[in-house]
C-alpha positions in Angstrom: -37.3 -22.5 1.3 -34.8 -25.2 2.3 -33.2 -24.4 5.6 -30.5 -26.8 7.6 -29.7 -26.1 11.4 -25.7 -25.4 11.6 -24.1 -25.0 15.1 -24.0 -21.1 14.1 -27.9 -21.1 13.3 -30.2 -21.7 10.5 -28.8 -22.0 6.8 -30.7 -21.0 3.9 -29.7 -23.5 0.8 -30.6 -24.3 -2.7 -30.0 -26.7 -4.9 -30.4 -26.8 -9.1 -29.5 -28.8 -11.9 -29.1 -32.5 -12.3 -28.6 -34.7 -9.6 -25.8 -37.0 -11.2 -23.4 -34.4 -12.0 -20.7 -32.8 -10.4 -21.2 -30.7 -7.2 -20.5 -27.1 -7.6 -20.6 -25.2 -4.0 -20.9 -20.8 -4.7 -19.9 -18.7 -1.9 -21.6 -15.0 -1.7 -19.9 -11.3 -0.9 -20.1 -9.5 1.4 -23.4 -7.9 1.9 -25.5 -9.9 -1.2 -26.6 -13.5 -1.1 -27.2 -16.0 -3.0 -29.1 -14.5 -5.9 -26.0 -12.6 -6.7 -25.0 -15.8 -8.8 -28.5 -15.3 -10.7 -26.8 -14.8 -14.0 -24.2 -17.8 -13.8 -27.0 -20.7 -13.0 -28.5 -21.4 -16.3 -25.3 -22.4 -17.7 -23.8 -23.5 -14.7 -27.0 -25.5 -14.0 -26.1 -27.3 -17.2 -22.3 -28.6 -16.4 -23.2 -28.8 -12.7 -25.1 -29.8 -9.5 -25.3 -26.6 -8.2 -25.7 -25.4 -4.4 -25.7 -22.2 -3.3 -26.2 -20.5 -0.1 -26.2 -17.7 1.9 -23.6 -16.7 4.5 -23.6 -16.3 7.9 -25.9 -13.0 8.9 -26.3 -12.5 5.1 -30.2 -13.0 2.9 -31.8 -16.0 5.0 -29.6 -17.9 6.8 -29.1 -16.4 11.0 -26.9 -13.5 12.3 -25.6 -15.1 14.8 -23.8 -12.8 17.6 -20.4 -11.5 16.2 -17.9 -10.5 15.9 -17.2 -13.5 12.5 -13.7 -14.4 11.7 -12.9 -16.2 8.4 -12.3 -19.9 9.9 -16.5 -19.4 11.5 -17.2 -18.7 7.8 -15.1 -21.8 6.5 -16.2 -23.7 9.5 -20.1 -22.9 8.4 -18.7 -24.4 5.1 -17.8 -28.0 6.7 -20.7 -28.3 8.8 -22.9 -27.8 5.3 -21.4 -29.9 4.2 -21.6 -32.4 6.8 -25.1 -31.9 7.0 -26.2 -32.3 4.0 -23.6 -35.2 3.3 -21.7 -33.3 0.7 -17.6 -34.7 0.9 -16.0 -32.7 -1.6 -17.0 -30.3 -4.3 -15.7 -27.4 -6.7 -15.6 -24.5 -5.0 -16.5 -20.7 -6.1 -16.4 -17.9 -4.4 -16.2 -14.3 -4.7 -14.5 -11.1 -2.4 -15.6 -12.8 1.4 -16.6 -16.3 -0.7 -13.3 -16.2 -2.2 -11.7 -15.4 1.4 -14.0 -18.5 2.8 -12.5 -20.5 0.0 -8.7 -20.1 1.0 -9.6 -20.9 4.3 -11.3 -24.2 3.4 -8.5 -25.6 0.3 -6.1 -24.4 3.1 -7.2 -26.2 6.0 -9.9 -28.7 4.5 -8.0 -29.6 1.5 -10.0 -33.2 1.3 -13.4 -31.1 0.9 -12.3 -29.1 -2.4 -11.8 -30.3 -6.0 -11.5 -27.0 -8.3 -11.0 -23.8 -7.0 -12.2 -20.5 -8.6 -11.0 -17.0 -6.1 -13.0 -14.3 -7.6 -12.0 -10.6 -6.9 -10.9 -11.5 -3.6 -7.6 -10.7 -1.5 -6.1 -13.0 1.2 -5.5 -9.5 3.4 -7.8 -6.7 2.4 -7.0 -3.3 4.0 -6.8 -0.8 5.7 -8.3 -1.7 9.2 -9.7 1.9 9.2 -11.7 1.3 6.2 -13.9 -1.1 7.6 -13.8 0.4 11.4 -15.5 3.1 9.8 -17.6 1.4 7.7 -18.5 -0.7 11.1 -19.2 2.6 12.4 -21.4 3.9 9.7 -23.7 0.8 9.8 -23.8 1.0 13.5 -25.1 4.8 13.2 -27.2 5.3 10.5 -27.6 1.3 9.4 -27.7 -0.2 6.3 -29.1 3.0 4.0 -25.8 4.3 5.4 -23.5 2.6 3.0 -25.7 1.7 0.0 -24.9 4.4 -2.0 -20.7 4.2 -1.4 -21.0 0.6 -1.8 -22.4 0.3 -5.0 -20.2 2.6 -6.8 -17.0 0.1 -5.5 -19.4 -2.8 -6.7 -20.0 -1.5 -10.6 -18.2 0.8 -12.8 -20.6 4.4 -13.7 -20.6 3.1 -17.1 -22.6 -0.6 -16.1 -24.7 1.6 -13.5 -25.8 3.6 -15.9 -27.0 0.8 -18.1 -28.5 -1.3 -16.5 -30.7 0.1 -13.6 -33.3 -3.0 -13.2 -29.6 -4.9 -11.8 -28.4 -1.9 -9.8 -31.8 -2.1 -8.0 -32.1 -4.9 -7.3 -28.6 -5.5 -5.2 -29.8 -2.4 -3.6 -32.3 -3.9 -2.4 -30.4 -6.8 -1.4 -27.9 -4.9 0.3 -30.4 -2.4 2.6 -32.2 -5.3 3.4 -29.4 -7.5 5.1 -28.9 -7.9 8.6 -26.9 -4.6 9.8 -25.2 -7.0 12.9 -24.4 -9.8 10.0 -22.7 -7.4 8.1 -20.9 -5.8 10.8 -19.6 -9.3 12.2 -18.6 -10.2 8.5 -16.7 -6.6 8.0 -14.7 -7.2 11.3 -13.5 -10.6 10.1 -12.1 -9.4 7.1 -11.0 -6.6 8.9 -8.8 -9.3 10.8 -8.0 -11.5 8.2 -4.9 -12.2 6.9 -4.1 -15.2 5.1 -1.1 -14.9 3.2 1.0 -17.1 4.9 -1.5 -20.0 4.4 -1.6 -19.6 0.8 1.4 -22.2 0.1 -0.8 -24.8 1.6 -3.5 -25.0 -1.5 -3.0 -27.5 -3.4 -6.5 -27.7 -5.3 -6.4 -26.7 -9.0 -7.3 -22.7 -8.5 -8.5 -19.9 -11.1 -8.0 -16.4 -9.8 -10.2 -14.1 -11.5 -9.8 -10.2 -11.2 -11.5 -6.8 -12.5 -9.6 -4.4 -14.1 -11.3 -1.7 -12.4 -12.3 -3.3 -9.2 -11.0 -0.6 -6.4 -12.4 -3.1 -3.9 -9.6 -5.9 -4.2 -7.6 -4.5 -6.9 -5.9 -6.5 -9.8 -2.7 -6.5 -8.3 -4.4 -8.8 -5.1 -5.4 -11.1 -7.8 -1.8 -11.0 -8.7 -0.7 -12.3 -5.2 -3.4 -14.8 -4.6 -2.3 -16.7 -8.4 1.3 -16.3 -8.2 1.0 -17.5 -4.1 -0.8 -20.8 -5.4 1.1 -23.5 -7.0 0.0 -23.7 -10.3 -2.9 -21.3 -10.6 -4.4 -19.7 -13.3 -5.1 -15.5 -13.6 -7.8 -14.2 -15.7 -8.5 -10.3 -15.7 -11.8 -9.6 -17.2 -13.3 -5.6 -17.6 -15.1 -5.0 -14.8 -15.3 -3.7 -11.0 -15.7 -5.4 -8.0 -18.8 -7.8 -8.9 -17.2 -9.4 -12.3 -19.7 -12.4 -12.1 -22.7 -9.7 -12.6 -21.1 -6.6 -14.7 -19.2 -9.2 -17.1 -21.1 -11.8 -16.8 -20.9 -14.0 -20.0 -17.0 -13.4 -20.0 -17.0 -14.8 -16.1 -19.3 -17.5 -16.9 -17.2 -18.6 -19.6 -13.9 -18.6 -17.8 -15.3 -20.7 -14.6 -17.1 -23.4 -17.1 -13.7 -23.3 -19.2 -11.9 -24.3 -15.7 -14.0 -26.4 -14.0 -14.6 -29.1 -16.9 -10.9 -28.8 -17.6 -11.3 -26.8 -21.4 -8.9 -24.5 -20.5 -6.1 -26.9 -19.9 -4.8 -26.1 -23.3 -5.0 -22.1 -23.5 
């Protein structure tokens, strides 16, 4: 598996589709990696050079020390790219990737082309949710949260039907690193980026679920009507729109990035 050493630790990467076209970085959640885009590459893989990876004490990249603050995560962005001579790029990410992504058209604006936020929130709340999700990890580990997790990922309905899916990001939740995850919840935790919002400048697509409790359609709201010119696109889903609605998602982030939806 490729690896590249970051000042934070080792970086699991991958690269698909064609070397000549245009570079399209996606940014994970919190608590999956980068298989959770599994369903988006063959078409994305088409339009685009595509690199994923995984974050920072998530799948098989390091968990370094925490705890994490959103700028480490953006900063883990820059040094990627600086390492494996990437200048600037489309940029996806969803919930934490999306976060990662404000931070980086905010603050790196020369490093980002397009910009697709994907059920993601520039403050998420309340503190005590995570401090006791911190706390549950810490206690009982990963199994802890599986279950509760889950449920805010997918609605009962796509749970129901379509159990090979819903076992397999259980299994990619148990199985990442319990100090990763906790560093990542405490820097969301901390994060608020609303006043940096006014700074983005890169064409952005907001995406939302109509049923995502997680970051809820009304933080989609903020983020799209916070950016200059940005598009909003609510598709029937929960928290993981890229995986329960997948074609529609798919679609929509093709549709912006190669411009087709300049006319809608």
């Amino acid at each position: 598996m490729p690896h590249v050493e970051l000042p934070s630790g080792t970086f699991f990467y991958r690269y698909d589709g064609q070397h000549d076209a245009p570079l399209l970085v996606l940014s994970n959640s919190l608590g999956t990696g980068h298989s959770m885009w599994d369903k988006q590459l063959p078409v994305f893989a088409r339009h685009f050079r595509v690199l994923r990876y995984d974050s920072r004490g998530h799948g098989a990249s390091a968990a370094p020390a925490g705890p994490y603050t959103i700028e480490d995560l953006g900063q883990d962005v820059i040094h990627l790219y600086q390492a494996l001579g990437i200048s600037r790029a489309h940029y996806c990410g969803l919930s934490m990737g999306g976060m990662v992504g404000m931070w980086l058209a905010a603050n790196a604006p020369e490093r980002v082309d397009r910009l697709a936020l994907c059920n993601t929130a520039a403050r998420l709340g309340p503190p005590q949710l995570w401090g006791a999700r911190i706390k549950a990890v810490r206690v009982g580990g990963m199994p802890a949260i599986v279950s509760a997790v889950l449920v805010r990922w997918f609605t009962a309905s796509f749970m129901s039907r379509a159990n090979g899916v819903i076992e397999h990001m259980r299994q990619v939740l148990a199985n990442t690193s319990a100090e990763g995850y906790i560093a990542c919840c405490a820097a969301i935790r901390d994060m608020d980026q609303r006043a940096i919002l006014s700074r983005i400048r890169a064409t952005t697509l907001v995406i939302a679920g109509t049923l995502d409790a997680a970051s809820a359609p009304a933080d989609g709201r903020f983020l799209a009507n916070s950016i200059a010119g940005a598009r909003y696109v609510e598709l029937n889903a929960a928290h993981l729109t890229n995986i329960e609605a997948a074609d529609a998602f798919t679609d929509t982030v093709v549709r912006f990035l190669t411009g087709d939806m300049e006319g809608d």
